[in-house]
N, CA, C and O atoms as a CHARMM CRD file, in Angstrom:
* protein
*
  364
    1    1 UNK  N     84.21000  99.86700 105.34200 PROA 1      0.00000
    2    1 UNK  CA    84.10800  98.93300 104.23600 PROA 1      0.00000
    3    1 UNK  C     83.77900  99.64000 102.92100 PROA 1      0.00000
    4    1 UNK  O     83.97800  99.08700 101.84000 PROA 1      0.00000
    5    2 UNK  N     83.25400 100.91600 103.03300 PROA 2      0.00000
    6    2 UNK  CA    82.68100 101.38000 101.77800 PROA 2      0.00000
    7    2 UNK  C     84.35400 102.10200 101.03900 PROA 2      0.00000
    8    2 UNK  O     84.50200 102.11400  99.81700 PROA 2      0.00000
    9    3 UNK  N     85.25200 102.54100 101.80900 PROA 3      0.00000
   10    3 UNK  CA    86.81600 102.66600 100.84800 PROA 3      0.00000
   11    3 UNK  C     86.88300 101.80100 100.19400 PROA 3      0.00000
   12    3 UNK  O     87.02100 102.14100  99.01900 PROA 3      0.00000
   13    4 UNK  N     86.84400 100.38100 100.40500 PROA 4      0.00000
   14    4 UNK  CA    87.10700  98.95700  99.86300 PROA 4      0.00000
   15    4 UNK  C     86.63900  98.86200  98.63400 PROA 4      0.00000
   16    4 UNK  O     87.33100  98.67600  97.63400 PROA 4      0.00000
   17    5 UNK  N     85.24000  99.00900  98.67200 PROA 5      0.00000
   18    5 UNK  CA    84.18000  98.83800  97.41300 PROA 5      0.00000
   19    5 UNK  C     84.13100 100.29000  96.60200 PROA 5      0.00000
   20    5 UNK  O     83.60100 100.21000  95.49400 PROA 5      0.00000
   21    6 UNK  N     84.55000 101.44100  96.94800 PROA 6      0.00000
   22    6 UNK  CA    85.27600 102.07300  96.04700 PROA 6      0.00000
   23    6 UNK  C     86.78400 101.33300  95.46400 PROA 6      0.00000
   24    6 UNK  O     86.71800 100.99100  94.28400 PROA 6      0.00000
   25    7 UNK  N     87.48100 101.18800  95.83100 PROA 7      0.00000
   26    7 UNK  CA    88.79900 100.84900  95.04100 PROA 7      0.00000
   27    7 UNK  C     88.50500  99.75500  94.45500 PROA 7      0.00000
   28    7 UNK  O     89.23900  99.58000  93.48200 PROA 7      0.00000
   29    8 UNK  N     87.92800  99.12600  94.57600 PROA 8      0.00000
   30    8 UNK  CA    87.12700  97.73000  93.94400 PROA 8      0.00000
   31    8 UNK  C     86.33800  98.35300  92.44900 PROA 8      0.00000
   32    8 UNK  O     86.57300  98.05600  91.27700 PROA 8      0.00000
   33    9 UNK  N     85.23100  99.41500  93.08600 PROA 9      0.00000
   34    9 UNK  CA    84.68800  99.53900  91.98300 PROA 9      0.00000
   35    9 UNK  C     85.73700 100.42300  91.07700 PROA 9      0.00000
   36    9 UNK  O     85.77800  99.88100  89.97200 PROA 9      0.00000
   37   10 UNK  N     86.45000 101.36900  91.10100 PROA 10     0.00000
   38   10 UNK  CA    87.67800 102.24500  90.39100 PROA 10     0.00000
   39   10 UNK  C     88.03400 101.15500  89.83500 PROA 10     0.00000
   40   10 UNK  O     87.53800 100.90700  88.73600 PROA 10     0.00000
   41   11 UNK  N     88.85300 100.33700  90.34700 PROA 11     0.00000
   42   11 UNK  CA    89.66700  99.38000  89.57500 PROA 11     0.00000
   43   11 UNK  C     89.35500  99.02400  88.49900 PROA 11     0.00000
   44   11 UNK  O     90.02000  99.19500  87.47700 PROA 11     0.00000
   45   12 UNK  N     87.56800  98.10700  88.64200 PROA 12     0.00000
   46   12 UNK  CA    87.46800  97.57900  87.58700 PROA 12     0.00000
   47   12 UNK  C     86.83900  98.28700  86.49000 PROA 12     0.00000
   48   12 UNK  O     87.04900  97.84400  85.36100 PROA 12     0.00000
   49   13 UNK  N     85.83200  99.68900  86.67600 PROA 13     0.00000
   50   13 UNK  CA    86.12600 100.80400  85.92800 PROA 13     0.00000
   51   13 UNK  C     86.98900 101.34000  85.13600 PROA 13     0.00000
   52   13 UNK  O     86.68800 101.59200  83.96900 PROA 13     0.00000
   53   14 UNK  N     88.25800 101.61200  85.66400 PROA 14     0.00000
   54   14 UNK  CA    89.54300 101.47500  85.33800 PROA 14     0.00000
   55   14 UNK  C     90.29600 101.12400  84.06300 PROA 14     0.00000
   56   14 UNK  O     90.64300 101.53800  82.95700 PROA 14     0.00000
   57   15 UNK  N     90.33200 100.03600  84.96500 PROA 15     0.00000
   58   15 UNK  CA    90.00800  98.28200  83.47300 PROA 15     0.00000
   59   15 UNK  C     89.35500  98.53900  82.47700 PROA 15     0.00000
   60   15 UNK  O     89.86300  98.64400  81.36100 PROA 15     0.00000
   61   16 UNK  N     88.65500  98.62100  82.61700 PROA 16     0.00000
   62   16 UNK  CA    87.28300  98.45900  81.40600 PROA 16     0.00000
   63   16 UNK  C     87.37600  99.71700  80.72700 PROA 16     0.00000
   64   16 UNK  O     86.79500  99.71400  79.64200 PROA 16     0.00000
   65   17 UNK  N     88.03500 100.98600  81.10200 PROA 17     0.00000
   66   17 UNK  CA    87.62200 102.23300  80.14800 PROA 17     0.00000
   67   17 UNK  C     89.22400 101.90400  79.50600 PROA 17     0.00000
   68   17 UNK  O     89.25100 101.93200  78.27600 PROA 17     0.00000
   69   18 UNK  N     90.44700 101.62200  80.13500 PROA 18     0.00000
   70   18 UNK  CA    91.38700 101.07400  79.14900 PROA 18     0.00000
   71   18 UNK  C     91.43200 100.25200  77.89400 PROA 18     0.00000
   72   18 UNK  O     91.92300 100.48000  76.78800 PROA 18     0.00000
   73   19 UNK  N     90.60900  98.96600  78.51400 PROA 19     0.00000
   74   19 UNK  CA    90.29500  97.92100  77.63300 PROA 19     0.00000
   75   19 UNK  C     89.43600  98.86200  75.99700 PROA 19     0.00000
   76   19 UNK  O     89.54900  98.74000  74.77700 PROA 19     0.00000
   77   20 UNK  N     88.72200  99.64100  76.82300 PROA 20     0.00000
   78   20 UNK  CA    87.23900 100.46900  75.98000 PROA 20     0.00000
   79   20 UNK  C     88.24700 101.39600  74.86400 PROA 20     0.00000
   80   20 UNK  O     88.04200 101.10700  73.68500 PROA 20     0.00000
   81   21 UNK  N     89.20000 102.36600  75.08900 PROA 21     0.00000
   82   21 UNK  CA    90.08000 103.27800  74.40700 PROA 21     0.00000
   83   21 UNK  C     90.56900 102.77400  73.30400 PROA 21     0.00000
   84   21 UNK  O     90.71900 101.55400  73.22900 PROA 21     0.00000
   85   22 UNK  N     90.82500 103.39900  72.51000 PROA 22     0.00000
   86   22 UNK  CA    91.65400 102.87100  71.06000 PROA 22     0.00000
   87   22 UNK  C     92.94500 102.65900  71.70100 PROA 22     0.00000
   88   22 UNK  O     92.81900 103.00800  72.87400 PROA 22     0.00000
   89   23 UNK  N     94.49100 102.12300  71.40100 PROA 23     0.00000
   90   23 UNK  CA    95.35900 102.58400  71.19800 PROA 23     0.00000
   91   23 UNK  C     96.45300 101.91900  72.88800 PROA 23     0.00000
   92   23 UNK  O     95.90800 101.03300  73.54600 PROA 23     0.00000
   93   24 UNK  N     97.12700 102.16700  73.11800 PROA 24     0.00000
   94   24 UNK  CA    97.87200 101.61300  73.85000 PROA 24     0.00000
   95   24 UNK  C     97.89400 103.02400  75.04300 PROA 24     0.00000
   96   24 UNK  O     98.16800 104.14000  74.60100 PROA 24     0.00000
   97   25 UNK  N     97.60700 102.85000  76.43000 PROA 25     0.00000
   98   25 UNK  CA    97.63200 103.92100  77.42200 PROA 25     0.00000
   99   25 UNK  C     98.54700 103.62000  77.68900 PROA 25     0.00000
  100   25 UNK  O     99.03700 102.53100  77.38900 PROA 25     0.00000
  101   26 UNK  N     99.24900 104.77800  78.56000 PROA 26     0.00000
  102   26 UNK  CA   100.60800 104.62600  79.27500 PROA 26     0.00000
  103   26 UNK  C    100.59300 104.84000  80.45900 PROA 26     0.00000
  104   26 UNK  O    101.54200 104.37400  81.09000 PROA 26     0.00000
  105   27 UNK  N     99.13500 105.90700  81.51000 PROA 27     0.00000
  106   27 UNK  CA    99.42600 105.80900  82.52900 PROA 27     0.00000
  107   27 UNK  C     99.07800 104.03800  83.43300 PROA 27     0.00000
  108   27 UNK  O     98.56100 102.97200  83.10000 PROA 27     0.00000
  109   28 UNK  N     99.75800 104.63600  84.73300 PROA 28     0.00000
  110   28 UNK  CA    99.97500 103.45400  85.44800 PROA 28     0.00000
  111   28 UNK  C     98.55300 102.81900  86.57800 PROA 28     0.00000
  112   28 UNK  O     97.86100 103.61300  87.21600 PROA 28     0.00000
  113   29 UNK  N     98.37600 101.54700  86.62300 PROA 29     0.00000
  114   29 UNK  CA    97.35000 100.47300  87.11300 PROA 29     0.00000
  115   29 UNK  C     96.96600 101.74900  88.31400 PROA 29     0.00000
  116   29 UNK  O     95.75600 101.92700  88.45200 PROA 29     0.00000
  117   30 UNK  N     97.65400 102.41500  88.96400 PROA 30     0.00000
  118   30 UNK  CA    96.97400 103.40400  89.91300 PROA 30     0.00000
  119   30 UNK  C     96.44000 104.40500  89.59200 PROA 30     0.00000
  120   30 UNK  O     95.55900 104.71200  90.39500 PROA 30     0.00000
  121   31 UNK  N     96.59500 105.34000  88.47300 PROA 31     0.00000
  122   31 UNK  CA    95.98200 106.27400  88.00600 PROA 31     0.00000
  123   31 UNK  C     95.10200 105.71300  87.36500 PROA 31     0.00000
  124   31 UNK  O     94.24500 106.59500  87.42800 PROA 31     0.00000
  125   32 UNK  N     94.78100 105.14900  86.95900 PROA 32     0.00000
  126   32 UNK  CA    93.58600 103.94000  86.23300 PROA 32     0.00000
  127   32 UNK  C     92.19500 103.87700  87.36500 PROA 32     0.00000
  128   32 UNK  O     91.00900 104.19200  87.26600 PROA 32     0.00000
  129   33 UNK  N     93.00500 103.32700  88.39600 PROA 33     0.00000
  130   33 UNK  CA    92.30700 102.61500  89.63900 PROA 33     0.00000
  131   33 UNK  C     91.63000 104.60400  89.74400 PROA 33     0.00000
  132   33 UNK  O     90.68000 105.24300  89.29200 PROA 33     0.00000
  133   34 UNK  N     92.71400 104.84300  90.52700 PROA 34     0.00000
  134   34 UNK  CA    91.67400 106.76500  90.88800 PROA 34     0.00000
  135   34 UNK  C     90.94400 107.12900  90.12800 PROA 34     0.00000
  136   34 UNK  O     89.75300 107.35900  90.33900 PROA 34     0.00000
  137   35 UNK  N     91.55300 107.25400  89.05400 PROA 35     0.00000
  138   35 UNK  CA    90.15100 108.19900  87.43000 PROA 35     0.00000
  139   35 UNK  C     89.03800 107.21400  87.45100 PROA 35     0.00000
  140   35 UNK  O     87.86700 107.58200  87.34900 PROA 35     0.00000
  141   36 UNK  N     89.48400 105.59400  87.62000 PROA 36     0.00000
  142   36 UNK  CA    88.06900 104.65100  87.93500 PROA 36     0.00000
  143   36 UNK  C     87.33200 105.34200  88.70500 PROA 36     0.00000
  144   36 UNK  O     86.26500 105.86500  88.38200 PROA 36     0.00000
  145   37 UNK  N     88.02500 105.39700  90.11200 PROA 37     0.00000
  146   37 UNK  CA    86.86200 105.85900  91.08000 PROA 37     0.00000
  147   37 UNK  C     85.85600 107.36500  91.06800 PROA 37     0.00000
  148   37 UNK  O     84.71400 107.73000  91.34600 PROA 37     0.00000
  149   38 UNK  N     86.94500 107.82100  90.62800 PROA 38     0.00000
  150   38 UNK  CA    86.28500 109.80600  90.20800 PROA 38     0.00000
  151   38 UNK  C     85.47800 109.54600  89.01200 PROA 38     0.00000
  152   38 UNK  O     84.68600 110.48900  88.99200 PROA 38     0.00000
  153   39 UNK  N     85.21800 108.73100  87.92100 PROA 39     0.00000
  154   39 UNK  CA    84.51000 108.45200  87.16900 PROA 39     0.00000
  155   39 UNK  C     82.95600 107.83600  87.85800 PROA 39     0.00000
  156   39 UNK  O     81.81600 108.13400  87.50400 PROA 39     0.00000
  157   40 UNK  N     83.41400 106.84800  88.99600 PROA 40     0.00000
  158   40 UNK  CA    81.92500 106.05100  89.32700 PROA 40     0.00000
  159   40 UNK  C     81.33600 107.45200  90.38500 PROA 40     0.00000
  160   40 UNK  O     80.17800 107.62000  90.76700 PROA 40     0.00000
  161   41 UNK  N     82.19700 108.07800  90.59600 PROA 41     0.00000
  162   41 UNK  CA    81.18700 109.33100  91.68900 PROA 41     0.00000
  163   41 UNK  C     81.01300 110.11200  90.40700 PROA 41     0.00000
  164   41 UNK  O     79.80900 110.23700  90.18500 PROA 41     0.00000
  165   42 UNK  N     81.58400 110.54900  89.69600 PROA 42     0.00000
  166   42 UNK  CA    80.69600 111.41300  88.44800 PROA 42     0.00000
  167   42 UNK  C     79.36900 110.58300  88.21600 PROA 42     0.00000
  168   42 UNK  O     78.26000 111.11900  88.20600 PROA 42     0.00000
  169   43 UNK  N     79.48400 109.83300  88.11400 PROA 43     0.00000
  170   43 UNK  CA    78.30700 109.07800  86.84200 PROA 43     0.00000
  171   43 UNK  C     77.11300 108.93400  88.33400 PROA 43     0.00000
  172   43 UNK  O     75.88900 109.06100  88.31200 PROA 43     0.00000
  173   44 UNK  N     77.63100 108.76000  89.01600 PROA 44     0.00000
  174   44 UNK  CA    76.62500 108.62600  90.36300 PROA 44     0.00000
  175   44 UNK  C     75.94400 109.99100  90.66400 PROA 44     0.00000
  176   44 UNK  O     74.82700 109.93300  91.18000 PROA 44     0.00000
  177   45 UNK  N     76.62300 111.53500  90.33600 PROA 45     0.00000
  178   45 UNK  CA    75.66800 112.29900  90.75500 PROA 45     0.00000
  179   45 UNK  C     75.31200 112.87500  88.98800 PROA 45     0.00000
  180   45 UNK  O     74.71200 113.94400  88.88300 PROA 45     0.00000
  181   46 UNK  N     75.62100 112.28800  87.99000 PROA 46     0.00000
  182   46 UNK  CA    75.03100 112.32200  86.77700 PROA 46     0.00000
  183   46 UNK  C     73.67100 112.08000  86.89600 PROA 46     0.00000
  184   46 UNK  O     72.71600 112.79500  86.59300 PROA 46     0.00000
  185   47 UNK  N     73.73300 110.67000  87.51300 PROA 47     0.00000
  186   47 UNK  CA    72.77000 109.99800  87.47700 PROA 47     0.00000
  187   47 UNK  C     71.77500 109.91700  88.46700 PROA 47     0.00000
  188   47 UNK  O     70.87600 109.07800  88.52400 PROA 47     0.00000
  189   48 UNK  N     72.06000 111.11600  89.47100 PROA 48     0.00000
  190   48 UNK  CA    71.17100 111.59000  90.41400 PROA 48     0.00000
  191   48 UNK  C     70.33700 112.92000  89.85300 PROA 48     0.00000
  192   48 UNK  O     69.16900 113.24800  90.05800 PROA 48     0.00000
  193   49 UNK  N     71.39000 113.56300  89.06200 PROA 49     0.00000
  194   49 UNK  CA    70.66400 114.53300  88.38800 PROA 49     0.00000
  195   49 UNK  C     69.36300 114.49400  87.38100 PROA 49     0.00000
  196   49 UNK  O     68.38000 115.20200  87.16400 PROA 49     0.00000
  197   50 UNK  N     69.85800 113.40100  86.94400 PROA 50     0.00000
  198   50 UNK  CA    69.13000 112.99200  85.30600 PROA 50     0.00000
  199   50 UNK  C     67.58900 112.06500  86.52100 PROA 50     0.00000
  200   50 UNK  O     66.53800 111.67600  86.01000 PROA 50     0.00000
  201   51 UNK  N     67.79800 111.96900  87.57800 PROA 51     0.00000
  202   51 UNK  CA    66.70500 111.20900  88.30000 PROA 51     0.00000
  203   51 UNK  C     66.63100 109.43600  88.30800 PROA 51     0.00000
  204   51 UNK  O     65.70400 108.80600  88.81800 PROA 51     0.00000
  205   52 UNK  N     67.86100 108.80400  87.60400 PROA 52     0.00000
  206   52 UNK  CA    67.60500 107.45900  87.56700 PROA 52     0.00000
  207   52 UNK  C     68.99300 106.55700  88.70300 PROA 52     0.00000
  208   52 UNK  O     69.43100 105.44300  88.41800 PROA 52     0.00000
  209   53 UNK  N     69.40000 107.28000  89.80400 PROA 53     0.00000
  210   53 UNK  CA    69.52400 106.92100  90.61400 PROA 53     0.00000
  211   53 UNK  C     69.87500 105.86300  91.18400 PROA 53     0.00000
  212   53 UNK  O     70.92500 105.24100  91.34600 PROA 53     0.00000
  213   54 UNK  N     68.22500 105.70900  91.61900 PROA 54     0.00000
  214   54 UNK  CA    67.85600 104.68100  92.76500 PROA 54     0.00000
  215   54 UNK  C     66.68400 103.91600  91.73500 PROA 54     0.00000
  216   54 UNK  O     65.85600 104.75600  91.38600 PROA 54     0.00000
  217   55 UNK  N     66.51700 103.11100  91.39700 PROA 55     0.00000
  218   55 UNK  CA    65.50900 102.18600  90.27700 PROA 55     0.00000
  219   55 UNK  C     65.24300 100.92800  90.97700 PROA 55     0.00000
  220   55 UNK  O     66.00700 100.44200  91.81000 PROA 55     0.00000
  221   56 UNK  N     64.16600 100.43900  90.61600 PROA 56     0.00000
  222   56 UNK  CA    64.13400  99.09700  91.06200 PROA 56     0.00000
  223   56 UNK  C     65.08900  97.93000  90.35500 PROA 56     0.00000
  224   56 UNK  O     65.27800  97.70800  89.15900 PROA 56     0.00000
  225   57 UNK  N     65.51500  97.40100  91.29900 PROA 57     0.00000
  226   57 UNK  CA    66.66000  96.42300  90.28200 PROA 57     0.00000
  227   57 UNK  C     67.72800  96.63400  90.15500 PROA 57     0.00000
  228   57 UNK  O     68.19900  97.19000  91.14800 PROA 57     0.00000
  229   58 UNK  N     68.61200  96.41400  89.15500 PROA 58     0.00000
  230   58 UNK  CA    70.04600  96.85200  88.62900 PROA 58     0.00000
  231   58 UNK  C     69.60600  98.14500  88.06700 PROA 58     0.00000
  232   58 UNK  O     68.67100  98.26300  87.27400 PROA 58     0.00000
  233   59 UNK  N     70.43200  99.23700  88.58500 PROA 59     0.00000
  234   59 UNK  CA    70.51300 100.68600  88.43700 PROA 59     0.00000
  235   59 UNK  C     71.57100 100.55200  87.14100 PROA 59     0.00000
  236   59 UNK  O     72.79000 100.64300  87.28400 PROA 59     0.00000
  237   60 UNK  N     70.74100 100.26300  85.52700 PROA 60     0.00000
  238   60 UNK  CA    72.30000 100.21300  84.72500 PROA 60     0.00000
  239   60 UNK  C     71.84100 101.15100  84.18900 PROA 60     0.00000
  240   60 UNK  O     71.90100 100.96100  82.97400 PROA 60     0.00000
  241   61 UNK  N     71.28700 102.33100  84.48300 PROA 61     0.00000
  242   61 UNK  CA    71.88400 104.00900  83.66400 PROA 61     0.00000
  243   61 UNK  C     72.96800 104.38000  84.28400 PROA 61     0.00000
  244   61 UNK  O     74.03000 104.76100  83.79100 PROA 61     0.00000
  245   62 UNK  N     72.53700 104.20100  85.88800 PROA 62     0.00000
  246   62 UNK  CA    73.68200 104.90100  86.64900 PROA 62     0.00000
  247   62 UNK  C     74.94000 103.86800  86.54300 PROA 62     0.00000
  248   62 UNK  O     75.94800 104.21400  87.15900 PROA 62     0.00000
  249   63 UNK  N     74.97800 102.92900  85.99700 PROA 63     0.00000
  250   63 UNK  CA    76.65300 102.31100  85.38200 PROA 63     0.00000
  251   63 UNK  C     76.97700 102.67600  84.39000 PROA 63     0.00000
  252   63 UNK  O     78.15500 102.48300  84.08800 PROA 63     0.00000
  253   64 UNK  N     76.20800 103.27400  83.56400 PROA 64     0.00000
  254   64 UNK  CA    76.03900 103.03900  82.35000 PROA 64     0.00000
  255   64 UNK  C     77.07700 104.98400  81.73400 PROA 64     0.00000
  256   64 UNK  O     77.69300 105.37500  80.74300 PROA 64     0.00000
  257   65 UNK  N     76.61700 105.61400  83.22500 PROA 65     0.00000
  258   65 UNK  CA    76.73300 107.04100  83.31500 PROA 65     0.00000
  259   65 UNK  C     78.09300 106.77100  84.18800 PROA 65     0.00000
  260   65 UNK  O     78.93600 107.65700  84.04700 PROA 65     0.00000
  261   66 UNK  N     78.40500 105.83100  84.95600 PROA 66     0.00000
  262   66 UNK  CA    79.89700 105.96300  85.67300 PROA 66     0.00000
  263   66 UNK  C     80.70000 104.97100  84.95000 PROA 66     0.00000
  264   66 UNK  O     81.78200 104.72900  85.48500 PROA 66     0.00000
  265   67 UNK  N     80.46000 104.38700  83.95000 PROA 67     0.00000
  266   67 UNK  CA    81.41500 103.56400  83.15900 PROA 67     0.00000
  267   67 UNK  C     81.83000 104.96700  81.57600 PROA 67     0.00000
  268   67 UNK  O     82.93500 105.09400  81.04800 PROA 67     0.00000
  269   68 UNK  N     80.57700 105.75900  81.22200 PROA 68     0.00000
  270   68 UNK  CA    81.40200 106.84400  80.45900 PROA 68     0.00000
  271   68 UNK  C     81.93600 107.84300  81.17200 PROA 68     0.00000
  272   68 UNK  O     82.79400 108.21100  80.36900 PROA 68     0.00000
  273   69 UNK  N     82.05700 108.58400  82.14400 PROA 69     0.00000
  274   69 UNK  CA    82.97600 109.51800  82.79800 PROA 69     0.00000
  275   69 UNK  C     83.84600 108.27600  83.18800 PROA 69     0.00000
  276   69 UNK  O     84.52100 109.03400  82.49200 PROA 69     0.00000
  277   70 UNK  N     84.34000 107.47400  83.46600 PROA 70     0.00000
  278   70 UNK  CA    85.45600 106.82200  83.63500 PROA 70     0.00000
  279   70 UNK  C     86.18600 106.61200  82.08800 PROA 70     0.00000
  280   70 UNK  O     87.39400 106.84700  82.12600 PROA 70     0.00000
  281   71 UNK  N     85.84800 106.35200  81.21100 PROA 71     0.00000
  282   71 UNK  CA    86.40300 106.53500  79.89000 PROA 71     0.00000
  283   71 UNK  C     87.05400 107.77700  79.95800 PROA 71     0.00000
  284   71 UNK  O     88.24100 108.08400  79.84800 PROA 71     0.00000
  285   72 UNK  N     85.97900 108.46200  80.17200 PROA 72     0.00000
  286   72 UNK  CA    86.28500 110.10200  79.83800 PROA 72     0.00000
  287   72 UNK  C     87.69400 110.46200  80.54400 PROA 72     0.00000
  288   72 UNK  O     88.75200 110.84900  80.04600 PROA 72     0.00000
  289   73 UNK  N     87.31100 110.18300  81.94500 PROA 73     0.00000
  290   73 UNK  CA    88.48300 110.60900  82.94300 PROA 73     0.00000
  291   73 UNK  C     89.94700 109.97800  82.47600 PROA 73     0.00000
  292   73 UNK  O     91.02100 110.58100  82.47000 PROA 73     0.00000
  293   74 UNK  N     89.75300 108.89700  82.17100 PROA 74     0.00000
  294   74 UNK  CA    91.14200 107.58600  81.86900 PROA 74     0.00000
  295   74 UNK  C     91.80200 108.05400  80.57100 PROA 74     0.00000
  296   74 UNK  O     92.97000 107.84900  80.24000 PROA 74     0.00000
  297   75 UNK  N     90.65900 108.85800  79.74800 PROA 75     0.00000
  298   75 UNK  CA    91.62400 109.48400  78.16300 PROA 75     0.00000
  299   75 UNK  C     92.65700 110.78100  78.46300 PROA 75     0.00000
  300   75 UNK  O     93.81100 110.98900  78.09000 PROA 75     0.00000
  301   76 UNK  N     91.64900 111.63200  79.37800 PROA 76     0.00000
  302   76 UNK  CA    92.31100 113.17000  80.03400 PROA 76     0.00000
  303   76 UNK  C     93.32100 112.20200  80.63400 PROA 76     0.00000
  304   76 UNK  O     94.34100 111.89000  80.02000 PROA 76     0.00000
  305   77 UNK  N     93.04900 111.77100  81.74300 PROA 77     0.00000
  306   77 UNK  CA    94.09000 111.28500  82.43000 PROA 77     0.00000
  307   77 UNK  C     95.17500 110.88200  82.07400 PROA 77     0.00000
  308   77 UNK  O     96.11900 111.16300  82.81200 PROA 77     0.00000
  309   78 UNK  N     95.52900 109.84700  80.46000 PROA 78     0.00000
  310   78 UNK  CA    96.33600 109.49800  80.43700 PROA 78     0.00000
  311   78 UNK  C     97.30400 110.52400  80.00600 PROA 78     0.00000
  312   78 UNK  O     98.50700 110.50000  80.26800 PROA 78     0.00000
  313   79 UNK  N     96.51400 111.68200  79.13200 PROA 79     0.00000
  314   79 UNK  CA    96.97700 112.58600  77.76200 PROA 79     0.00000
  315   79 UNK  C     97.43700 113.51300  79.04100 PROA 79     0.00000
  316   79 UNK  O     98.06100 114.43000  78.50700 PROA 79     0.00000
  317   80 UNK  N     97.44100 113.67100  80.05300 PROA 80     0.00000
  318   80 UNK  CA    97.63500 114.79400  81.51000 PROA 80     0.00000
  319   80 UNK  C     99.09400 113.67100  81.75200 PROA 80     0.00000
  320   80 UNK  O    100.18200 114.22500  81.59400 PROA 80     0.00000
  321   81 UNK  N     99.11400 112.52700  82.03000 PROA 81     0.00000
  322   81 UNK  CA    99.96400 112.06300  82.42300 PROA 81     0.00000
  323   81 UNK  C    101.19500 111.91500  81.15600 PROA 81     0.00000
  324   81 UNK  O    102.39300 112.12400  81.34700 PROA 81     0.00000
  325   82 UNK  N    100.83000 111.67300  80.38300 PROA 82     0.00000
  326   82 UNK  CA   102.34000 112.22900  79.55500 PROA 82     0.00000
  327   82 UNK  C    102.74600 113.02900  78.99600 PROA 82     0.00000
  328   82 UNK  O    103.83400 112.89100  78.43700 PROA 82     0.00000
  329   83 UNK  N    101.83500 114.51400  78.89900 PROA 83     0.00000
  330   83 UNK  CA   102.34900 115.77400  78.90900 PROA 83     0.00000
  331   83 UNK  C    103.37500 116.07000  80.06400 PROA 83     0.00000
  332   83 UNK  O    104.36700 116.76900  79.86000 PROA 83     0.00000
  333   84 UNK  N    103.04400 115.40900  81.50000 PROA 84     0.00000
  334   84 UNK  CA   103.54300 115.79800  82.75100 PROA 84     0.00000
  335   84 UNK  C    105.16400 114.54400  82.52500 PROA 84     0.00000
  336   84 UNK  O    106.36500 114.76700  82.67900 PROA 84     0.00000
  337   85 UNK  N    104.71400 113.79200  82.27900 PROA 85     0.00000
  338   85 UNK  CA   105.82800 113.26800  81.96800 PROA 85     0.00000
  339   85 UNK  C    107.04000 113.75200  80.90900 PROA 85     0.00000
  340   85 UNK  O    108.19600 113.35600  81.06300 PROA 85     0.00000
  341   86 UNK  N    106.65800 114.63100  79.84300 PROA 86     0.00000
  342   86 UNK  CA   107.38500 115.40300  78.78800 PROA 86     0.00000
  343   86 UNK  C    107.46800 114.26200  77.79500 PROA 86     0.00000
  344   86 UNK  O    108.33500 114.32200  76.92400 PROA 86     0.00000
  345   87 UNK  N    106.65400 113.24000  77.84800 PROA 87     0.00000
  346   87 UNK  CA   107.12200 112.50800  75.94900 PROA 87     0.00000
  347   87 UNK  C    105.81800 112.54700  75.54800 PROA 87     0.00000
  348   87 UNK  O    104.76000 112.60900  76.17500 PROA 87     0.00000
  349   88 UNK  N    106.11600 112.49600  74.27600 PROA 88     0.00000
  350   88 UNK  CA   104.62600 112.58500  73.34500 PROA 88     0.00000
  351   88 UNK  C    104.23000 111.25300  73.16200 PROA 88     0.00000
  352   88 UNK  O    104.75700 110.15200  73.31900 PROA 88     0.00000
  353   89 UNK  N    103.26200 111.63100  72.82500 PROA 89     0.00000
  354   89 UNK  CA   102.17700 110.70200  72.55300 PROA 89     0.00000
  355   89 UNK  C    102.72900 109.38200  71.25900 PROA 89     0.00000
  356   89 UNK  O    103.40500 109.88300  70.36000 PROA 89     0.00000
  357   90 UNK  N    102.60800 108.58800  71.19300 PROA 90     0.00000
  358   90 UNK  CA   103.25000 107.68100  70.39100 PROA 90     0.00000
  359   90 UNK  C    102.17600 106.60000  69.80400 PROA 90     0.00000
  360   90 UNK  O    101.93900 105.59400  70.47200 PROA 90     0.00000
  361   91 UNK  N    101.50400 106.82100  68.50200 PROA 91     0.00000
  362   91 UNK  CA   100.38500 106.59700  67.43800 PROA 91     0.00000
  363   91 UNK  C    100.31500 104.83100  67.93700 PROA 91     0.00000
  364   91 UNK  O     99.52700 104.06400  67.38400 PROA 91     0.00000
């Protein structure tokens, strides 16, 4: 069950660092969904490092730390995906 609630949480990560970006992205709802998920395990051992983890309550550093590496990942990601594709970037 825990694959599930990863692609769950990627997704809507995902979402939200698209929505978050200036400008119109081009990669596709699945590369979105993955860089989601590699974003919420960044921000998860970010946020093991930095010590705020495990908290009483809603843990919102550690969202707070896997919702910006998911930005992060979803900008590389897209700017990786249309270099690889060969068209430029379009303002």
């Amino acid at each position: 069950m825990g694959w599930l609630w990863a692609i769950i949480v990627g997704l809507v990560l995902g979402l939200i660092a698209k929505a978050i970006l200036p400008g119109k992205q081009h990669s596709p709802l699945w590369l979105a969904t993955i860089l989601g998920m590699l974003g919420a395990l960044a921000g998860n051992a970010i946020a093991r490092a930095a010590g705020v983890d495990a908290t009483p309550g809603i843990d919102w550093w550690r969202h707070v730390f896997q919702l910006v590496a998911a930005v992060v990942l979803v900008a590389v990601g897209d700017r990786v995906y249309m270099t690889a594709r060969g068209e430029r970037r379009r303002a």
